[in-house]
C-alpha positions as a Markdown table, in Angstrom:
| # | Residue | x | y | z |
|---|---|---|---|---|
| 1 | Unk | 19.0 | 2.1 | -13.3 |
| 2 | Unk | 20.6 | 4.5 | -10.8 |
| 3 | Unk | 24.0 | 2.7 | -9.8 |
| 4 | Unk | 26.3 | 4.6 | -7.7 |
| 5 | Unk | 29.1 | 1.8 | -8.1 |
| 6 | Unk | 31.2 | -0.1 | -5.3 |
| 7 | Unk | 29.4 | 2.3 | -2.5 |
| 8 | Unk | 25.8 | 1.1 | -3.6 |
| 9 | Unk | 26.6 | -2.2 | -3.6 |
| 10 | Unk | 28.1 | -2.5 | -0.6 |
| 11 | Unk | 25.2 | -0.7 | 1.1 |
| 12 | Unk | 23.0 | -3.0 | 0.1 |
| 13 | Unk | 25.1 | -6.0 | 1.1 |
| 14 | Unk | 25.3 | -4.7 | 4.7 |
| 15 | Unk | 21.0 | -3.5 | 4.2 |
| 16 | Unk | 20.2 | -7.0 | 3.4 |
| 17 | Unk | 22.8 | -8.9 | 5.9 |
| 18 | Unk | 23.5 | -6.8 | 9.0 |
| 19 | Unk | 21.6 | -3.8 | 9.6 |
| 20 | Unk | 18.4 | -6.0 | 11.1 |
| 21 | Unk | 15.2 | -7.6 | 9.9 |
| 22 | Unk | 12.1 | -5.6 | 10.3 |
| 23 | Unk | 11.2 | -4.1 | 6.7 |
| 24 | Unk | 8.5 | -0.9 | 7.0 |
| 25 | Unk | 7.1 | -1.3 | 3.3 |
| 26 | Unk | 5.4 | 1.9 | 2.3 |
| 27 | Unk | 2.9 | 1.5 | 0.4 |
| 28 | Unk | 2.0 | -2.5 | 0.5 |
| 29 | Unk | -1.4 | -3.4 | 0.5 |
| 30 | Unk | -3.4 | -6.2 | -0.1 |
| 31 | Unk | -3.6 | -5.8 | -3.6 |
| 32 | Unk | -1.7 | -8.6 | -5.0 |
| 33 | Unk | -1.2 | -7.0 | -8.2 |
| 34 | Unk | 1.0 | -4.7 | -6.6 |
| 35 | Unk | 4.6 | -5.0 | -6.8 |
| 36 | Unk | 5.3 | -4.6 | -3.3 |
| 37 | Unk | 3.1 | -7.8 | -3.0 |
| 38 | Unk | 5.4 | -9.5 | -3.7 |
| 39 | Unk | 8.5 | -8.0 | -2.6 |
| 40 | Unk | 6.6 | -8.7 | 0.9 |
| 41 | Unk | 6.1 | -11.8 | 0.1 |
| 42 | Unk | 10.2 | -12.6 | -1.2 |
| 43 | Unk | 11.3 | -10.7 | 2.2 |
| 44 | Unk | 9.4 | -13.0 | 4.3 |
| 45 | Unk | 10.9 | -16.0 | 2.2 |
| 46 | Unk | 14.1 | -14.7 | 3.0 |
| 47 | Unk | 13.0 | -14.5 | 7.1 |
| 48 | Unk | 12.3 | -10.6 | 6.9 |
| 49 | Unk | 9.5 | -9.2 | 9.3 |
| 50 | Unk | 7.4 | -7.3 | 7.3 |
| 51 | Unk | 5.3 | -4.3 | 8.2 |
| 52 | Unk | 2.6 | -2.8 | 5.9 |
| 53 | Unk | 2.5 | 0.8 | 6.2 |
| 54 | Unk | -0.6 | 2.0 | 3.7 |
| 55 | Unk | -3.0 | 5.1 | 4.4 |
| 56 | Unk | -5.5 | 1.3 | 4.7 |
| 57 | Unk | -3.4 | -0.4 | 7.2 |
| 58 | Unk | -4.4 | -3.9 | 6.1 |
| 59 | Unk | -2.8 | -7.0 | 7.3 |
| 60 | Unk | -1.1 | -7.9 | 4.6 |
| 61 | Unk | 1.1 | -11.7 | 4.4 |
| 62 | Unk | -0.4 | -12.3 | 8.4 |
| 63 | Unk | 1.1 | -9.0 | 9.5 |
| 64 | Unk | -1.0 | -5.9 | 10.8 |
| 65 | Unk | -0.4 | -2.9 | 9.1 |
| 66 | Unk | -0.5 | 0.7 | 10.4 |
| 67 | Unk | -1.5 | 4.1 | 8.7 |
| 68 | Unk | 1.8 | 5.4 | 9.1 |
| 69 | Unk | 5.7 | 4.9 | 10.0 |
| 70 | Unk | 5.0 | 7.1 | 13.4 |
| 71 | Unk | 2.5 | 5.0 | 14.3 |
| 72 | Unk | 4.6 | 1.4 | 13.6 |
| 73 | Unk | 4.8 | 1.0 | 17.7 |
| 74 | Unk | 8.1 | -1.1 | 17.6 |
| 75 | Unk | 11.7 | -0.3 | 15.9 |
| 76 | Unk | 12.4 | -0.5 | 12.1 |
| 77 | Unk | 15.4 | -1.2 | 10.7 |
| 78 | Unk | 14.6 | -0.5 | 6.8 |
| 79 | Unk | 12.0 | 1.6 | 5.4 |
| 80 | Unk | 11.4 | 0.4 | 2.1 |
| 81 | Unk | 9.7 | 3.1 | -0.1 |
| 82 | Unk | 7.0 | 2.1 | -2.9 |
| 83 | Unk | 5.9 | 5.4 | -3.4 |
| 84 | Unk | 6.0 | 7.7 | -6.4 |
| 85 | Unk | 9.8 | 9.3 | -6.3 |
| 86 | Unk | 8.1 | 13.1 | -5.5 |
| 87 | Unk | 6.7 | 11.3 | -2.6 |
| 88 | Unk | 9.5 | 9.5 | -1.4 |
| 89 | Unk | 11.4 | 12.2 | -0.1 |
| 90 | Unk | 8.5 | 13.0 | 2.8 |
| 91 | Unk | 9.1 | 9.2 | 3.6 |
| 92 | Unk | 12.3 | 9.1 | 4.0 |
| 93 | Unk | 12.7 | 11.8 | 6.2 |
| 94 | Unk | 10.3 | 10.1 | 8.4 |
| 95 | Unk | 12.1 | 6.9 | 8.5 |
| 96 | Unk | 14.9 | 8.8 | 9.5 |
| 97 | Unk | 12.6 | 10.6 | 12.6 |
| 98 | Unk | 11.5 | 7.1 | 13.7 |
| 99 | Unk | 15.3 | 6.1 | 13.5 |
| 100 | Unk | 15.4 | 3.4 | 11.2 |
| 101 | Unk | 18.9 | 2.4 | 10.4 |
| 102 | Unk | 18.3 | 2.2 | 6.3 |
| 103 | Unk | 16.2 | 3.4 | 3.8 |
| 104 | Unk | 15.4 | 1.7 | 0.7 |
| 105 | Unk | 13.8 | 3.2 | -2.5 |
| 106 | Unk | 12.3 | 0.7 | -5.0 |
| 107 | Unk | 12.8 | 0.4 | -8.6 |
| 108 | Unk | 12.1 | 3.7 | -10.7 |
| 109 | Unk | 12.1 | 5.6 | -6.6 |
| 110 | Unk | 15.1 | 8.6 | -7.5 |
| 111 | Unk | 15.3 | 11.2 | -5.2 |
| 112 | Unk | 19.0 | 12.4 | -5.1 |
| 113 | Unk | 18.5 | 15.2 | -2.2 |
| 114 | Unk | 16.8 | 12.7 | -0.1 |
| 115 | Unk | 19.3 | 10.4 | -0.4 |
| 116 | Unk | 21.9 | 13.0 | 0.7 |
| 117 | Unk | 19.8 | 13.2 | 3.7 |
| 118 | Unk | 19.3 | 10.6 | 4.2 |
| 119 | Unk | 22.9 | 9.3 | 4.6 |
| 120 | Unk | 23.8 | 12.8 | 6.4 |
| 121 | Unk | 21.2 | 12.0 | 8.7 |
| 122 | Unk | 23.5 | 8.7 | 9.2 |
| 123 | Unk | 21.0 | 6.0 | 7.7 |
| 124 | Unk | 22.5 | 3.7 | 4.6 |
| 125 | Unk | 20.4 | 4.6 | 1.7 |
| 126 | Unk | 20.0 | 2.7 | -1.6 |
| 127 | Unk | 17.5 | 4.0 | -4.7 |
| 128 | Unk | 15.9 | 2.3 | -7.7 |
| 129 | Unk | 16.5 | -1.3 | -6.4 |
| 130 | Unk | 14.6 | -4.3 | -5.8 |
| 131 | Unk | 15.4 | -6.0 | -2.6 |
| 132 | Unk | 14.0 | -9.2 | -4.1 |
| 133 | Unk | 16.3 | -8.9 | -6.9 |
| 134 | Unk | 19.3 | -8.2 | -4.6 |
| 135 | Unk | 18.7 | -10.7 | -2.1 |
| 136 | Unk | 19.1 | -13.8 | -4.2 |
| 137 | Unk | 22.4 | -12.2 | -5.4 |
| 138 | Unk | 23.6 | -12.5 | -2.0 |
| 139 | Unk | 24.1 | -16.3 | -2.4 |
């Protein structure tokens, strides 16, 4: 698991706790099979707003979904990326042109020069976590 120490965690600390509560999840659909199923579904537990964002845009855990992050037509604060990791760098450049204020790359997700700007670009930036793993941690 990519760890880059103190820095990491305390970006997800302040992801999770301060930096807002609407959660773009690319690539959730209704597939419960899925990981990001249930990722969606532990977000909500933990009073996240979800938004699906899947080429489908399905309503997925009672909320619409839309085709794309550019088309999302409120803010985001985290765009969390379920996307293979040579895809994820297209997304995350995205969340940072509909100014989300963190971008979050799932388990397995690694793109090191997306990260950098990602973070350049401002935006806190965490790769190959799980958000539902974390947020218990919290306490």
């Amino acid at each position: 698991m990519y760890d880059d120490g103190p820095g990491d965690r305390a970006a997800i600390r302040r992801i999770l706790t301060e930096l807002g509560d609407t959660w773009a999840i690319v690539g959730l659909s209704g597939n419960e099979r899925r990981a990001a199923y249930g990722v969606a579904e532990v977000l909500q537990r933990y009073g996240k707003r979800i938004v699906p964002v899947h080429p489908k845009a399905e309503t997925v855990h009672g909320e619409p979904g839309y085709p794309s992050l550019d088309a999302v037509p409120f803010g985001i604060d985290v765009v969390d990326v379920f996307v293979r990791s040579d895809l994820a760098g297209a997304v995350a450049d995205e969340a940072v042109a509909v100014g989300a204020r963190a971008v979050w790359f799932q388990l397995g997700v690694i793109d090191e020069a997306a990260g950098e700007r990602v973070r350049g670009a401002g935006l806190e930036m965490v790769m190959d976590r799980c958000p539902a793993i974390e947020i218990p941690r919290l306490g």
